[in-house]
FIMI-903263 format. One line per 2 residues: number of its first residue (from 1); for each residue x, y, z of N, C-alpha, C. Coordinates in steps of 0.001 Angstrom, whole numbers. Example, Ala and Ser with C-alpha at 12.3 -4.5 7.8 and 13.67 -1.06 7.14 Angstrom:
BEGIN
1	13190,-5690,7800,12300,-4500,7800,13200,-3300,7800 | 12850,-2250,7080,13670,-1060,7140,12900,30,7870 $
END
This chain:
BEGIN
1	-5086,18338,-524,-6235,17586,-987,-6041,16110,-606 | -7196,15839,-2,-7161,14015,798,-6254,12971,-640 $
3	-6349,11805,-158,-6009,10720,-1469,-7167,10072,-1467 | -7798,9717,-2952,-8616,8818,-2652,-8278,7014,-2411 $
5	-8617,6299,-1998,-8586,5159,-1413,-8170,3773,-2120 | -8785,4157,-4047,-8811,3600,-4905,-7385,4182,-6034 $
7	-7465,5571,-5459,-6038,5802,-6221,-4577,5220,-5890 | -5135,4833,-3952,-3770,3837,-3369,-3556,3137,-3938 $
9	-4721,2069,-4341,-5068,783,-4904,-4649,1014,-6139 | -4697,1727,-6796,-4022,1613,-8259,-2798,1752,-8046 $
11	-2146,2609,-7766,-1198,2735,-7270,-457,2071,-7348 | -640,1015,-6334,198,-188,-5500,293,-1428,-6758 $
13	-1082,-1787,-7442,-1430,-2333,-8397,-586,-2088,-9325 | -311,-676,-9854,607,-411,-11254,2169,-964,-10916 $
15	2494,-1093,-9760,4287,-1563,-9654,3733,-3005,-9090 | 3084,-3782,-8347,2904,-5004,-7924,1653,-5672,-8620 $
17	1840,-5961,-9987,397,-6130,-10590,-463,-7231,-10133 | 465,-8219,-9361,-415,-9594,-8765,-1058,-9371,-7023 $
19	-604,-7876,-6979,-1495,-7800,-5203,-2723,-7444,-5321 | -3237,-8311,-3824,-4521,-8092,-3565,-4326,-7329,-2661 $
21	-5416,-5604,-2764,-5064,-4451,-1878,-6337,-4334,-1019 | -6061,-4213,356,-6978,-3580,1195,-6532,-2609,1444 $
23	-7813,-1041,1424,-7623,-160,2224,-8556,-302,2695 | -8537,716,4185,-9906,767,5287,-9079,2786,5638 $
25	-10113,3386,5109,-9479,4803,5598,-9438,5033,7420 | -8628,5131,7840,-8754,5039,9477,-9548,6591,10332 $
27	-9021,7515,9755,-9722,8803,10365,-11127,9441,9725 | -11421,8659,8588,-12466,9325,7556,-12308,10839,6868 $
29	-11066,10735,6873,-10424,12444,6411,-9739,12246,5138 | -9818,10638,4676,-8573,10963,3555,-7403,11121,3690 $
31	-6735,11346,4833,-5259,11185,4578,-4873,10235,5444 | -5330,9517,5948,-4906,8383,7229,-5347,7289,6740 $
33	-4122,5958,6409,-4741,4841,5944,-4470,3551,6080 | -4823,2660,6360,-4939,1016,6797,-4602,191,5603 $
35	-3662,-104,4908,-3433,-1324,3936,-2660,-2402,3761 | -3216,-3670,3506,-2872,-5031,3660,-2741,-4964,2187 $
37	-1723,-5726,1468,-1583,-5978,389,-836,-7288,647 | -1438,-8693,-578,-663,-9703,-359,-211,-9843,-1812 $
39	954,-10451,-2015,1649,-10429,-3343,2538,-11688,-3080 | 2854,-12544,-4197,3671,-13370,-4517,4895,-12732,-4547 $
41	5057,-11663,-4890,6466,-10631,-5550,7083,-10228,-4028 | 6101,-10692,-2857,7660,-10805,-1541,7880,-11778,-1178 $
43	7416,-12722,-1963,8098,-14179,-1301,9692,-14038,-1452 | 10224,-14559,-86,11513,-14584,-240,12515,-12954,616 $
45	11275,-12268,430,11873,-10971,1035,11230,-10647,2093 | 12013,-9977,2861,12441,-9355,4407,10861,-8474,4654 $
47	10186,-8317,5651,9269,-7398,5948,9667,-5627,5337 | 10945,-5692,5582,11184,-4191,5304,11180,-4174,3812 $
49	11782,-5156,2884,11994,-5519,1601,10308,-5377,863 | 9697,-5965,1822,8262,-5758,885,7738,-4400,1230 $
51	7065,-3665,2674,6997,-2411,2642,8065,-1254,1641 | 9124,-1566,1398,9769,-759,702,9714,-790,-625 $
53	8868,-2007,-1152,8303,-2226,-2762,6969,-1095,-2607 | 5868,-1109,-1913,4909,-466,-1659,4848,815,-1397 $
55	6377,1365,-576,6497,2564,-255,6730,3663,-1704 | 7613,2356,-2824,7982,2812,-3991,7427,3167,-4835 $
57	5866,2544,-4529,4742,3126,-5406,3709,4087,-5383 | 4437,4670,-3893,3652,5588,-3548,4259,6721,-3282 $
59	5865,6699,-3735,6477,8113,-3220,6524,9240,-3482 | 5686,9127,-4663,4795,10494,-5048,3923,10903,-4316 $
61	2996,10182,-3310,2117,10760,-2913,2320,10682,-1527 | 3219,10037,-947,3667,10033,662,4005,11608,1307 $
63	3246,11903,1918,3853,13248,2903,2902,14436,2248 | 2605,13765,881,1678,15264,548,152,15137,625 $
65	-278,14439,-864,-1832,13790,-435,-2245,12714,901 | -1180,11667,629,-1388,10440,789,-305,11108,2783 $
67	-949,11172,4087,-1,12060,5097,-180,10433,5812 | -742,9265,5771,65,8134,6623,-734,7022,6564 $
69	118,6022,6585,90,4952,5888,471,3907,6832 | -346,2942,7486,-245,2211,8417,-264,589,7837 $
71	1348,-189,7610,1186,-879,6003,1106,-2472,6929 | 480,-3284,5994,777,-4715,6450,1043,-5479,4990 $
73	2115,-6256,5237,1856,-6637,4093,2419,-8497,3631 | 2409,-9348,3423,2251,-10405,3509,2587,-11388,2081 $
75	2526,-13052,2107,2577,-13699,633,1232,-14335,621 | 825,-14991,-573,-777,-15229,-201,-573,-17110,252 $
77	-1362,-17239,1022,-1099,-18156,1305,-1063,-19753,907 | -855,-20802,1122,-611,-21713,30,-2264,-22922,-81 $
END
């Protein structure tokens, strides 16, 4: 069963409560997905350091609902 788009967004929201989340579904199938999230909570950390906060909130749903995840992710700017 697809993920919905807004369940990412919560998701990501419930472990990083100060990000702002974009998704854009890329295939229109529900399981292929585009998200920018910017957060204060990677300032200071490594590109892999912040995807791996994001990956953490989703590792319930990685590989099953949620089949790929194309991540960007950033600090907000000053």
């Amino acid at each position: 069963m697809p993920m919905n788009a807004n369940d990412i967004e919560r998701l990501i929201k419930t472990h990083i409560p100060d990000a702002v989340v974009t998704i854009h579904d890329l295939a229109g199938d529900g399981d292929h997905y585009a998200a920018t999230v910017v957060s204060e909570t990677f300032r200071g950390k490594s590109r892999v350091q912040q995807h791996q906060l994001v990956y953490q909130a989703l590792k319930e749903e990685l590989g099953g609902e949620l089949h790929a995840l194309a991540l960007q992710t950033s600090t907000p700017a000053a």
